[in-house]
N, C-alpha and C positions, 0 to 999 in steps of 0.2 A: 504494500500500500504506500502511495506518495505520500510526502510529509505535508502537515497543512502547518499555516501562520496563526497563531489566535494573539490577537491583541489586547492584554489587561489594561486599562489608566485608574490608578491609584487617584479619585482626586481629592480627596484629604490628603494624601497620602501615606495611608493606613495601609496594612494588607488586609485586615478586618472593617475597616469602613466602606465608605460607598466608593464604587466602581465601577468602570463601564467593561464588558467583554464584547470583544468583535472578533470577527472570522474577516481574513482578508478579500477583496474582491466581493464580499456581501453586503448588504443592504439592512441585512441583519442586527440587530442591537438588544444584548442583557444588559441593566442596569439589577445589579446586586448589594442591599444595604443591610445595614440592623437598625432595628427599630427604632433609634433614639438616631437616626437621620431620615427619618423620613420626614420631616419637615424639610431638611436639605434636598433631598429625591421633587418633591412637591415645587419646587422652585426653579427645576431643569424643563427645557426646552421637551425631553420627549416623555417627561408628565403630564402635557397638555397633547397629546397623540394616543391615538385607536393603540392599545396594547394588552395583553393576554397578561396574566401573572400569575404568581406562584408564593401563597406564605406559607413558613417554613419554623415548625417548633415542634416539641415535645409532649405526648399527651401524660401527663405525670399522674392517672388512675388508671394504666395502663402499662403500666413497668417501662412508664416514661419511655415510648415506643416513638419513634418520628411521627408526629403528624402534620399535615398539608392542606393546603384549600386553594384552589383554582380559580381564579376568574377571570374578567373583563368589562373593560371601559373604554366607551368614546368619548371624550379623550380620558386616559386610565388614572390620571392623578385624584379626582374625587372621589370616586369607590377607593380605589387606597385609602385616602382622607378620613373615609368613612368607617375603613376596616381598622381603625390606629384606635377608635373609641371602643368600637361595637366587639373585636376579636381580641381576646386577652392572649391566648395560648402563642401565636406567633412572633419568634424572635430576631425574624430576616425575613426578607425579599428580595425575588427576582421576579424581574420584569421584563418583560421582553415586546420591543417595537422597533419599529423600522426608523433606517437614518433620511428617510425622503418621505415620500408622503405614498408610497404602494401601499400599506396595508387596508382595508376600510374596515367597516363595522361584520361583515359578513367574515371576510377573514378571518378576523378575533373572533369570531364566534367559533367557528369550524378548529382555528387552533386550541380554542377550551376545551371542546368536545375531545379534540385527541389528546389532549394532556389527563386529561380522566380519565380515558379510555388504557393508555399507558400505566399510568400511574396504577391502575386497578390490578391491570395484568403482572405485573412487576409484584406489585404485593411487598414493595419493601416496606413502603410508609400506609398510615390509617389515611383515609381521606375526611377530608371535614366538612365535604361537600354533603348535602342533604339530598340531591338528585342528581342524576348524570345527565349534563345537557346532550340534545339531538344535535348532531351536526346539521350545519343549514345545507340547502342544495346549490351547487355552486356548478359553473363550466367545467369542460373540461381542462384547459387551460389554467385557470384557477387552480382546479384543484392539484397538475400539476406543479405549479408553481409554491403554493399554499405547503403542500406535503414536503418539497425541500425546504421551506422556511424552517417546516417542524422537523426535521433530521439537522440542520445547523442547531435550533432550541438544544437539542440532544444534544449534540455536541458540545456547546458550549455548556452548560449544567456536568455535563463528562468532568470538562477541564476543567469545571469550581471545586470538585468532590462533591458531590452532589450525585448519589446513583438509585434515586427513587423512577426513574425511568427504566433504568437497563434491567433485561430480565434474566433472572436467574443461568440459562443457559446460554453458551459462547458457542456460536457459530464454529462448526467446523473449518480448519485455516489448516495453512501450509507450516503455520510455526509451531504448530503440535508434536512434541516428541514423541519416541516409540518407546518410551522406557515406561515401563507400568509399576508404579509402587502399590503396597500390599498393606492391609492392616484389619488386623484380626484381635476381634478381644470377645470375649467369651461366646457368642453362639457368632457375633454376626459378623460379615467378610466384605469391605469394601476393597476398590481400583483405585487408582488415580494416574493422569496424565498429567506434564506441563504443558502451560500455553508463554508465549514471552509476556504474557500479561497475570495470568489465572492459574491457580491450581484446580482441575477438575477430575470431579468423583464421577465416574460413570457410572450409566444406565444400569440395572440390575444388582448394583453394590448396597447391602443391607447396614442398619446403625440400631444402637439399641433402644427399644421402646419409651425407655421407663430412664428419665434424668438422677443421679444420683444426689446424694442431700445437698452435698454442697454446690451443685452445679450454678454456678452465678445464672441473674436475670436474664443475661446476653445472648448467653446459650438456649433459653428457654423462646425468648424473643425471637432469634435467628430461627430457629426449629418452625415455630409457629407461622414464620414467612415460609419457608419452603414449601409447608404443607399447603397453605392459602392458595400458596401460586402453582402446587400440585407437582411440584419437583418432588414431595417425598409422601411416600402413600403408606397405607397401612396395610397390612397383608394378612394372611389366612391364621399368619401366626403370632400371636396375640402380643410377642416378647421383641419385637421385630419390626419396624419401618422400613421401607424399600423406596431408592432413586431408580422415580420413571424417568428422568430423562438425563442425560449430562446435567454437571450441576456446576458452577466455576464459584468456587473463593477467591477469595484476597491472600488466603495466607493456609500455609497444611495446618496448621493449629486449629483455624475456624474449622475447614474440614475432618480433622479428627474429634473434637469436641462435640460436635452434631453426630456422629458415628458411639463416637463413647457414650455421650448422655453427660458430660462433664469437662473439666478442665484437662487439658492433653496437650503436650508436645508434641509438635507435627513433625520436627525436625529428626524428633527420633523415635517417634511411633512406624510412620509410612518407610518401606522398607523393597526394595528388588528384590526376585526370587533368592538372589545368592546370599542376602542376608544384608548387603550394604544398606545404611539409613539413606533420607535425603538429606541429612546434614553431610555427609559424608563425598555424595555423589557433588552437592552442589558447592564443598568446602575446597575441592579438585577441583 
């Protein structure tokens, strides 16, 4: 895959304050804040423009899981406005609108629409939305223009760390290795591959049912998204959850922990047949 440009401007210049992200050559425009600049946000030029958004916090009766709420505004700065009294829970926003005047009120509607749509599928974060908007009917043309607007949104939320869009499974790619590590603890037997990005637990590798005491929130949390999003199923045998589909982590430890039902070192649980660890494999 070619390399892309994405453009941050710091303009506090914070790396936690407000922000504008761009992709080069696009039209495209995130404006990313926390809450105590949204009045700063409110006083920029593409706050008074047709824009789609995204608030971004914690539901803390919830084992303080990610939660989100979707919207849109012509022009988006007063529904923000509105959401700084009305919504307690969120503690950032991203916004997203165009640097020219392409987007309109149909647009933002149809990018609502697939930001929920996403977001739902993904299953990483709760939505805070109370219904899932219909996308409007639009040309052909539109729609595909409309639909790479929404693949740069993705991307750019990529680059913020931001992965309530991406789902669970990673495409099959050319940087997938053939090395399969192994990890077995009491009844159940998972796989795993690397990606230059992911560690993934493939299809048909089992994890254990039942979380052990101490297993942190994380793991419980993590568990509960896979299942939502249908990566990990439950099977005939009552001790035992099963990966329907590739599954990609961040890291072997996220994936041994979801397999153990607890806290696990990935570095030196996941193992080649000959017995090498991946601490080992990847220490060479």
């Amino acid at each position: 895959m070619q390399g892309i440009v994405i453009k941050i401007f710091l303009v506090d210049g914070k790396p936690d304050g407000l922000r504008t992200i761009e992709l080069s050559n696009s039209t495209a425009l995130a404006t990313i804040f926390p809450r105590p600049s949204l009045e700063a946000f409110l006083k920029r030029e593409s706050a008074q423009r047709p824009g789609a958004y995204i608030l971004i916090g914690r539901d803390i009766e919830a084992n303080d899981s990610q939660l989100v709420y979707v919207g849109e505004g012509d022009p988006v700065g007063p529904r923000l406005k509105k959401h700084g009294v009305q919504k307690e829970f969120w503690t950032e926003a991203a916004v997203f609108t165009s640097k020219d005047k392409y987007l309109t009120k149909t647009h933002i509607q149809y990018l609502e629409a697939e930001l929920v749509k996403a977001i739902k599928s993904a299953a990483r974060a709760k939505l805070n939305n109370m219904n899932s908007p219909t996308p409007p009917n639009i040309s052909e043309a539109d729609h595909a223009e409309v639909s790479g607007f929404f693949e740069i949104i993705k991307l750019l939320l990529g680059a913020s760390g931001f992965n309530f869009l991406q789902p669970w499974e990673e495409p099959a790619s050319s940087d997938r290795t053939n090395e399969i590590f192994y990890f077995r603890i009491r009844n159940a037997s998972a796989r795993m591959i690397r990606s230059a990005s992911s560690y993934i637990v493939l299809v048909g590798s089992t994890a254990q049912a039942t979380l052990i005491p101490s297993a942190g929130d994380w793991i419980e949390r993590l568990r509960n998204q896979l299942m939502e999003a249908g990566n990990l199923t439950a099977t005939s045998n009552t001790s035992l959850l099963e990966f329907a589909k590739d599954t990609a982590f961040s890291s072997p430890s996220a994936a041994a922990a979801i397999i153990y039902g607890g806290n696990k070192n990935g570095l030196t649980s996941w193992k080649l047949k000959d017995g090498r660890t991946l601490k080992e494999i990847e220490s060479s």
